[in-house]
N, C-alpha and C positions, 0 to 999 in steps of 0.2 A: 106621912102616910094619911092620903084623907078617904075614910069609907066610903064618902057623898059621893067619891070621884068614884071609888070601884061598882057600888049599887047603881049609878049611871052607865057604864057601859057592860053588866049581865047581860041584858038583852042581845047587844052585839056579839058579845063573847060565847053567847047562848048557839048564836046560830052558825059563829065558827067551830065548837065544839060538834054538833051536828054533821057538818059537812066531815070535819078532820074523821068523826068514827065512819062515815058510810065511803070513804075516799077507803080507809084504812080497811076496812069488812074488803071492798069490791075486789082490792088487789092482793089482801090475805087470801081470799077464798080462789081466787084465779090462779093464783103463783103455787097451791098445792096442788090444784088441778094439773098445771104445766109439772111442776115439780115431778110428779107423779109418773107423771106419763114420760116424762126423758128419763127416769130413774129406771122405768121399767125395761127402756129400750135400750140401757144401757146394758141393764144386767143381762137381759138375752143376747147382748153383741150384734142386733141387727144389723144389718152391711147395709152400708153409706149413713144409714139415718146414725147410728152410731156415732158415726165420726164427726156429722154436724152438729149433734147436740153436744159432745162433748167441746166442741170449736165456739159454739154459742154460751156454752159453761162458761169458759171460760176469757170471753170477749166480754159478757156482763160481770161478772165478778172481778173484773180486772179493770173496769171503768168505771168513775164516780158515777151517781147517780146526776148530780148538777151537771154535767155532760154529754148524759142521756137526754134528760129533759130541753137541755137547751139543742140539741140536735133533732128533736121530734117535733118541739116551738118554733123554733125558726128555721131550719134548713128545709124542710119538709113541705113546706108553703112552696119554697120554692120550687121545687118539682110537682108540684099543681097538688099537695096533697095537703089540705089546711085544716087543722082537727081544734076542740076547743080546749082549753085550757085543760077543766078535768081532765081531758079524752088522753092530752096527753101524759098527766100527771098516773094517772089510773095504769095506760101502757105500759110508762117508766118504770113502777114500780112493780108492774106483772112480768117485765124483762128484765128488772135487776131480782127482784124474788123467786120467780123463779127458779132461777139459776143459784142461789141460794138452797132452796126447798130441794132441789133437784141430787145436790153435794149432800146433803141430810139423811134423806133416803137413801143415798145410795149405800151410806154408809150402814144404815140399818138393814136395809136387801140384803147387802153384802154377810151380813151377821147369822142368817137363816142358812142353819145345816145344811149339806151338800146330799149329807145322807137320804132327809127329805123330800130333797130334791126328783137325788134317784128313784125313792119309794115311788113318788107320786110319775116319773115318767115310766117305772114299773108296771104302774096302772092302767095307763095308757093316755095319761092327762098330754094335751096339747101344750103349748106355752102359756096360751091365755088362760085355761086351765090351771094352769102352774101359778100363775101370777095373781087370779083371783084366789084361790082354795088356801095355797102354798104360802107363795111370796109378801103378798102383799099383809095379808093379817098380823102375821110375825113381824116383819119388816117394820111396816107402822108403827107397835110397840115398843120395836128398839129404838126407832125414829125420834123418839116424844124430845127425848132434853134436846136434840137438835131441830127440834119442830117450835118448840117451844121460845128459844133464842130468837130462832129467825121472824117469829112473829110479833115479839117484843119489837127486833131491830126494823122491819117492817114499818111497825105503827111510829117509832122516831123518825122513821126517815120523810113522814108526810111532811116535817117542819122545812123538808127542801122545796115542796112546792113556792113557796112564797117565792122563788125567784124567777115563774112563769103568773106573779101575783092571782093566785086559786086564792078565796079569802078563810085560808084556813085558820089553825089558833095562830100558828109565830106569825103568819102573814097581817090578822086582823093587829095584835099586840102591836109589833112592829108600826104601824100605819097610823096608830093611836098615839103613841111614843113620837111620831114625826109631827102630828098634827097638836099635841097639847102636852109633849115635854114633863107628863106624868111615869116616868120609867119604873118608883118603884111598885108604884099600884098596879100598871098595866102585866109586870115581869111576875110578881106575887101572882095576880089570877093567869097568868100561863103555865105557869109551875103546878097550879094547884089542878090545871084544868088537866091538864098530862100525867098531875096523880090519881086523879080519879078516876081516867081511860087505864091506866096501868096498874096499876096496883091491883084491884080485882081481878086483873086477867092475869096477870102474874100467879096469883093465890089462885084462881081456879086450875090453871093450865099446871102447877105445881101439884097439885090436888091427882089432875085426872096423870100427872105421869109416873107419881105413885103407884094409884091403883091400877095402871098399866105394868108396869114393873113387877109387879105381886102378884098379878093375874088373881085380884077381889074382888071383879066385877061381880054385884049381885049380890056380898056380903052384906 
């Protein structure tokens, strides 16, 4: 193990730790947007959209993500549509999460009294109505330990990128390891760099799904 060797490549590893979290933020924060929105259209049973989203559920969550990727990478070109590496790493993981995010919520929707429900169409609430006031606040809450999974599994799955070479952490490591046959120093600062993106988010996201759970916001 030589430190000389790992204090030489920080810098590099600096600015693939960079890219790996804003790669990870872009398609966390997109895939609960999506998530969201089929989650909602499911629980109202809208007609047709219903049945595509649940058709698209389950076509992403039933195909690797290295599948995805390499069909966005190369096949896509060919039919004249040619996107750049991130462009498609970012898509990948907004259409395998998704559809993850989407299975999550549903399951927390799902958890929100029926009685509520009534009340509030009692009132004269719309669906959108329903789904902001109602659905969605509770739903959420129930959501967290499966919100919370899928955002860990998420931020792991950017180490697929390397096989559309994005210069994330596995991709930069990897390329390090090829060129100067340092494996255990290069493998040690990827481990530690994947603890330092996870581990905080872990503890926070554990944190707020507590206080979710208890309804202590504010204590």
């Amino acid at each position: 193990m030589s430190w000389q060797i790992i204090n030489q490549s920080l810098p590099i590893f600096a600015k693939a730790f960079q890219l790996t979290i804003w790669l990870s933020a872009v398609g966390i924060i997109f895939s609960i947007v999506v998530g969201v929105f089929c989650s909602l259209i499911q629980y109202f049973k809208v007609p047709i959209l219903s049945q595509l989203i649940t058709a698209y559920v389950e076509l992403a969550r039933n195909t690797p993500l290295l599948i995805q990727l390499f069909f966005l990478y190369y096949a896509f070109p060919v039919i004249g549509l040619k996107m750049s590496a991130q462009t498609c790493g970012i898509i990948g993981l907004v259409f395998l999460g998704g559809a993850y995010m989407a299975e999550g919520f549903t399951g927390g929707f799902a958890g929100v009294s029926a009685t509520q429900i009534d009340d509030g169409k009692a009132l004269g609430m719309n669906n959108l109505q329903l789904a902001r006031y109602v659905v969605f606040p509770q739903g959420f809450a129930l959501s967290m330990p499966a919100l919370t999974a899928n955002i860990i599994f998420l931020i792991k799955e950017t180490s697929i990128f390397s096989v559309i070479a994005i210069p994330e952490l596995t991709n930069t490591a990897l390329d390090l390891i090829g060129m100067y046959y340092r494996t255990n120093e290069y493998l040690l600062i990827l481990v530690i760099a994947y603890a330092i993106i996870l581990i905080p988010i872990i503890l926070l996201l554990t944190y707020l799904e507590r206080k979710v759970r208890y309804g202590t916001f504010g204590d």
